[in-house]
N, C-alpha and C positions, 0 to 999 in steps of 0.2 A: 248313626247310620253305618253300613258295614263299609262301605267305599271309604269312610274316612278315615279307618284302620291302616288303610295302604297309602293314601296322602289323599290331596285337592290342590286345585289351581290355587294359585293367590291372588289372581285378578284375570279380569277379561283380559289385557294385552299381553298377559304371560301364556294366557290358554291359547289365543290368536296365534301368537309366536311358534310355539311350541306344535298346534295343530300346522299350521302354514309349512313349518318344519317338518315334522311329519309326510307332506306332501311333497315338496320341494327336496330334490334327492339325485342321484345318479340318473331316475329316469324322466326328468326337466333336463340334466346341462349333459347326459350323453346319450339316454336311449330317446329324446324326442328328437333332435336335429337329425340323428344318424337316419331312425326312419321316415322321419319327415321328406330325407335325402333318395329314401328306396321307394318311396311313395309319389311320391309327382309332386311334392313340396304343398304348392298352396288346395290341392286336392285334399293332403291329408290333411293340412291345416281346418279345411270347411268339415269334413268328418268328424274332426275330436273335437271340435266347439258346442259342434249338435249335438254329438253322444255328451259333451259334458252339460249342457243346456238341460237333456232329456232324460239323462240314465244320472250322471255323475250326481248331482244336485240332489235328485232323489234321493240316489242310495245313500247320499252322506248324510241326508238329514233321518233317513229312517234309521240308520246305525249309531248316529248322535243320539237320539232321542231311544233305543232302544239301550245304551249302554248307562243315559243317566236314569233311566227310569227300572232301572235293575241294579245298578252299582256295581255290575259285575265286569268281570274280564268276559271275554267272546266267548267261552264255551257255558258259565253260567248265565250267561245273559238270554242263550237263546234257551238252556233249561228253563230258565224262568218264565217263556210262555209257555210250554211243555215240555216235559224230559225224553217227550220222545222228537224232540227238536236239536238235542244236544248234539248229537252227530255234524250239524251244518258249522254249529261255533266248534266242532274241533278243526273242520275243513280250515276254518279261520285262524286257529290254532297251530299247525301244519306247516301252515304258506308261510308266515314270517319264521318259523323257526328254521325252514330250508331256504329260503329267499338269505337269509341271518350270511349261510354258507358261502354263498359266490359276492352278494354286494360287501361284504367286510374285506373280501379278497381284492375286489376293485377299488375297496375304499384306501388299499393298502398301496393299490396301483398309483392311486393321486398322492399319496404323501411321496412315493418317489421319484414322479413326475417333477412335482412342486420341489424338492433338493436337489433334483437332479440341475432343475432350469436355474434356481440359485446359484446353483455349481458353475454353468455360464457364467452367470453374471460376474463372478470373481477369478475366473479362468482356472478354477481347478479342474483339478484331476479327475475328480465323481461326478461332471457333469457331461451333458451331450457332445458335447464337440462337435465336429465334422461329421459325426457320422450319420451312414444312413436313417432316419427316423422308422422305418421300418422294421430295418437288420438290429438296431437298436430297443426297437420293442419285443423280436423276439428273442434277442438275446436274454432280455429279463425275466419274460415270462418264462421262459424256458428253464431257466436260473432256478431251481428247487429252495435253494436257500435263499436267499435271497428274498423270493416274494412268500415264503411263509413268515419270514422275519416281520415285514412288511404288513401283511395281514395280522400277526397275531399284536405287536402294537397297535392297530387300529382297532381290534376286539377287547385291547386291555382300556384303550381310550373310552368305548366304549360302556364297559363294562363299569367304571368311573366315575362315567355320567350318573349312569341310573338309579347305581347304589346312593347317592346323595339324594333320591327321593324324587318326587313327583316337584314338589316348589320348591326346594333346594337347588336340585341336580338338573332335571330336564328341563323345567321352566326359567332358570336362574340362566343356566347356557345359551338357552334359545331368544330368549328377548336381547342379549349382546350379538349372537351370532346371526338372524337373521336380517337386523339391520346391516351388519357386516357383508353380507352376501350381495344385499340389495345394491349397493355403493362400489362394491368391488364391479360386479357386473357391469352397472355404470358405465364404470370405467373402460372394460375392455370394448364394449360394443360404441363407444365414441371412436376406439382408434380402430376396429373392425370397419364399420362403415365410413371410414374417410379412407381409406385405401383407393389404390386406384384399380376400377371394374370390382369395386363391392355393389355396383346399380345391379350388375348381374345378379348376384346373388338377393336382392330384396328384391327383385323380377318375379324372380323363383318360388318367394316365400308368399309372395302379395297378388300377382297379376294372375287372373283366374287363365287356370288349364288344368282340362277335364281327362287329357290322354290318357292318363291309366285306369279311367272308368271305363273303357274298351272290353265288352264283352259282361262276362263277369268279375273282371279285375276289381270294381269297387265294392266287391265282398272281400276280396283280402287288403284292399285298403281300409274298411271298416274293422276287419280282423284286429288288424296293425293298430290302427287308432285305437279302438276298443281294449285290445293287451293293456297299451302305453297309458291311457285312461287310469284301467284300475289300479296301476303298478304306482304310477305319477301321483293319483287321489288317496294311495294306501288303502284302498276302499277293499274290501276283498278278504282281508286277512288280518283283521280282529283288532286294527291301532283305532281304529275310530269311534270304533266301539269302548274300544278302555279308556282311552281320551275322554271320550263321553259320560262316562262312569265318575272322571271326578273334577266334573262339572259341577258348579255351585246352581239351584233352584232358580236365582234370580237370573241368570243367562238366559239371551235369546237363542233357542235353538236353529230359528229359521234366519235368522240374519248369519250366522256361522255358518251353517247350510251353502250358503251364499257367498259367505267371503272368502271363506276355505277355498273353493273350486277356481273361484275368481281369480284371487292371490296366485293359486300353482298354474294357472292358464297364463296370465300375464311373465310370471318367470319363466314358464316354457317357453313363449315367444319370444321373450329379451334374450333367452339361451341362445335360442336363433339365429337371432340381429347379432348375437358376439360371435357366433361361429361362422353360417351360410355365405355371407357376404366377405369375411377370409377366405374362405374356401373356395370360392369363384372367382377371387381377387389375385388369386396364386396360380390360378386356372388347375387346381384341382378336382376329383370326383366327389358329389355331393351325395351320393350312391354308395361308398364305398361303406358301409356299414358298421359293426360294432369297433373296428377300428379308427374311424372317425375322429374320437377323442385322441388318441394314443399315436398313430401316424400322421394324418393328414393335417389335424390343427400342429404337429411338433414343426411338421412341415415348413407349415407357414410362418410357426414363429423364428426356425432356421432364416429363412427367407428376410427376415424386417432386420438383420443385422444387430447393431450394437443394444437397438429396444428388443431384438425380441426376449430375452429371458426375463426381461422384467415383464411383458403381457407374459410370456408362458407360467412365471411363478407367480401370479396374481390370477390367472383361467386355472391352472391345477389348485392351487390355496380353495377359491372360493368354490368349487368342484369337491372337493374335500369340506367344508364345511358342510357345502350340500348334504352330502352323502352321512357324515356325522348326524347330523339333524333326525333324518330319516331310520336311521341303524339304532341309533335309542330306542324311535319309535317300535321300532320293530323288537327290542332288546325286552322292553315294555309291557307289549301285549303280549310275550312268552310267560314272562314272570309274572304277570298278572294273574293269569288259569293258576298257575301253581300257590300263589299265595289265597285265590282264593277258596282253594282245596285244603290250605291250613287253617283257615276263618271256620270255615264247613266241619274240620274235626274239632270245634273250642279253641282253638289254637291263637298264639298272637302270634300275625304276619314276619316273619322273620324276612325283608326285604334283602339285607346284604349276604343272607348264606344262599334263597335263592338266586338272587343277580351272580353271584357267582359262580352257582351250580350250572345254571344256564348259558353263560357266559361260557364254561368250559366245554360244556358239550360245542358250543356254537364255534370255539377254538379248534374242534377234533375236526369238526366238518368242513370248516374253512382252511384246516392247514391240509386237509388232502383234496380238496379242489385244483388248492394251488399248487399240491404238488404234480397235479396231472396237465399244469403246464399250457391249458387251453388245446388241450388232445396231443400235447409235443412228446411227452414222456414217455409211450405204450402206456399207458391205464389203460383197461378193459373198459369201453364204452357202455352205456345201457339205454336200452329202449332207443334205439338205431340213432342215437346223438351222435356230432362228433366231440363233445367236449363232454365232463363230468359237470361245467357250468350248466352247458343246455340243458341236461339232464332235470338237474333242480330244476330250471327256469319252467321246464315243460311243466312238471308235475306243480308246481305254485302259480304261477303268471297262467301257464297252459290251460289247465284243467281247474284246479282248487278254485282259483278266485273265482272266475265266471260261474262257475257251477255253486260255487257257493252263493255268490249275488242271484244267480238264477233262481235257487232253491229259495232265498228271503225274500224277492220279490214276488214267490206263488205263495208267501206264510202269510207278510202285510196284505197285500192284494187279494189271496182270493180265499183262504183257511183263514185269519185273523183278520181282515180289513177293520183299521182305526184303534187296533192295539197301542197304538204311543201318541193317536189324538191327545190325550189325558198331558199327557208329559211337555206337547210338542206346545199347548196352549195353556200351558200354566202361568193363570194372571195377565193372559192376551190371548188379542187375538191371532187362528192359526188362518193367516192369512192369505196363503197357496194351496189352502187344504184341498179343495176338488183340483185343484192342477196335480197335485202330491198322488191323490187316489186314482184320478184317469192315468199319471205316467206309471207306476209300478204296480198297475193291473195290468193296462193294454200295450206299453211299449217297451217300461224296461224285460219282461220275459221274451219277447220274439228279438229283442237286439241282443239279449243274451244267448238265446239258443244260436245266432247268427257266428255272435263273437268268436263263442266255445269251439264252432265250428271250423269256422277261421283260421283260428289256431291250432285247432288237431291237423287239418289239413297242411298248415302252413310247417310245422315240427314233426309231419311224417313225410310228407311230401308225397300228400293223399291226389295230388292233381285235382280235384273237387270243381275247383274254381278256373283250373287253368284250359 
């Protein structure tokens, strides 16, 4: 089979791991809590459980079961129900190689997080000290040198992983590192929640209030959800689909379906319980947004004295693994299209010149992100952003994923319905099958069109909603 030119899993808990990983990423342990925090907390919470009940679940299992029933990476897989479908898997194609650009940058942001707070620990010179957690994060970002340094080490880390193959490199990593994540976290949210006024902050996350459903507000809380959804699920931009791809036959697709979602929902939530309940325990703003990670948690860990650098270098570490996990995946479904564009010409998949090749390109994009400082430097803004991040984030997270999810949900649903029946019940039964065909006819397209919306409004600052 052509998929096993590029590798295969070596077992279900490697595929679990590695998929789970895949999900499990910067947007669990710093874009849910932040907008969880700009959302009305247990508001957005009841949002993203539904969208993941009714949208998430679906799409994952239609993009599973499309990726092993083709063997392809995302842009042949969707050739392979028609080539005039190929245009959607390049959408898919797109989004992680520009997503590649700013999350390798913040991946770069945690490794010196995580040395910095080490630095505490032992009283040197390279760590935080006294100083403002603020004045201290812009100093860094601001720093040219420095955070490309940063970044392009965590795109070489990267880069690392993938070339050692599918069960060598990314499955071999992820069954050590996602147990490691799970135990870390543990940890920090035991000593988050015994704080004293961490009740506030599990108030916040737990005790229903509907306030920011005022008006039209819970369209751009659906928005907000919906983004962090696909961004959190990987779903959108072609990992799930490759993943999927080399899957062994004997795999349940619909229990994966299920545990995938399950696994990144439950980490989002523990992200939660380790950050919201510091955050309110410090009497800080849970609102205060994509700085969250970087100010307000350093904050707090200022705050705990002699413990905090050890909780800060143990939240930036397992934050960092997070984000590793995820960046393969994403490293992954680039090189995928391309190797299977070598298969296509008689070719034997040359895995380590692609990863490389890719790799470098994703080093050019990510070292001029960070040279723009998160908008500090004068770089020329585009498409009315203030950062050259937002920029990416818009055109991937923004546009691509949704519209791409949109567009697969009218291919299954209402041009192909029951294209990957075949695939999804091979040797069982498909056991949600009329739940699967009612939600990606009748629901997932109109929360799509809602989401897309959402977000255009919410990155122009369309007013739409307000």
């Amino acid at each position: 089979m052509e998929h096993n030119k590029k590798g295969q899993w070596g077992s279900s808990f490697g595929f679990l791991m590695a998929a789970v990983g895949s999900a499990v990423g910067l947007g669990n342990l710093w874009g849910f809590p932040y907008k969880m925090g700009m959302n009305g907390g247990f508001a957005f919470l009841l949002i993203y459980v539904i969208l993941v009940i009714l949208v998430g679940v679906i799409i994952c299992l239609a993009e599973l079961s499309l990726g092993r029933k083709s063997g392809k990476g995302v842009v042949g897989a969707y050739e392979s129900i028609d080539k005039k479908f190929g245009f959607v898997g390049w959408f898919g194609w797109i989004s992680p190689l520009l997503i590649l650009g700013f999350y390798t940058m913040l991946g770069g942001y945690c490794i010196k997080y995580a040395i910095a707070n080490l630095g505490d620990l032992f009283n040197a010179g390279w760590g935080i000290g006294d100083a403002d957690s603020g004045d201290f994060f812009a100093n860094f970002y601001g720093d040219q040198m420095q955070t490309v340094i940063f970044t392009l080490i965590f795109v070489l880390l990267t880069v690392l992983i993938v070339k050692g193959g599918v069960s060598e490199g990314i499955e071999r990593f992820s069954t050590i590192a996602m147990p490691a994540l799970f135990i870390l976290l543990v940890i920090v949210i035991v000593r988050s929640v015994t704080l004293d006024g961490a009740s506030e902050g599990l108030a916040f996350m737990f005790k229903p209030n509907f306030e920011v459903f005022k008006g039209t507000g819970w369209i751009n809380v659906l928005a907000s959800a919906g983004g962090q959804m696909f961004f959190s699920l990987s779903l959108g931009m072609g990992i799930t689909v490759t993943y999927g791809s080399y899957m062994k036959k004997s795999e349940n697709l619909e229990q994966n379906a299920l545990l995938i979602p399950a696994a990144d929902t439950i980490i989002a939530i523990m992200a939660g319980l380790a950050i919201m309940p510091a955050v309110f325990a410090s009497g800080l703003d849970p609102g205060q947004g994509p700085g969250l990670l970087f100010v307000t948690l350093q904050t707090v860990f200022q705050a705990m004295g002699a413990a905090g650098p050890i909780f800060g270098f143990l939240l930036y570490f397992l934050v960092f693994i997070a984000a590793i996990t995820s960046s393969i995946a994403l490293l992954e479904a680039v090189g995928s299209v391309v190797m299977d564009k070598q298969i296509e010409k008689g070719k034997k998949p040359n895995r380590n010149l692609v990863t490389w090749g890719m790799g470098a390109i994703v080093a050019v994009e990510a070292a001029l992100i960070s040279l723009d400082g998160l908008g500090s430097n004068g770089f020329p803004q585009f498409f009315g952003q203030l950062t050259w991040l937002d920029s990416f984030d818009l055109v991937s997270e923004g546009i691509l994923m949704p519209l791409g999810a949109l567009l697969m949900a009218i291919i299954f649903g209402w041009i192909r319905p029951g294209y990957t029946d075949d695939e999804i019940q091979l040797g069982r039964t498909f056991k949600m099958k009329k739940y699967f065909h009612f939600c990606i006819k009748w629901i997932v397209p109109p929360a799509m069109v809602l989401v897309l919306a959402g977000q255009i409004d919410s990155f122009f600052k369309m007013g739409w909603f307000s």
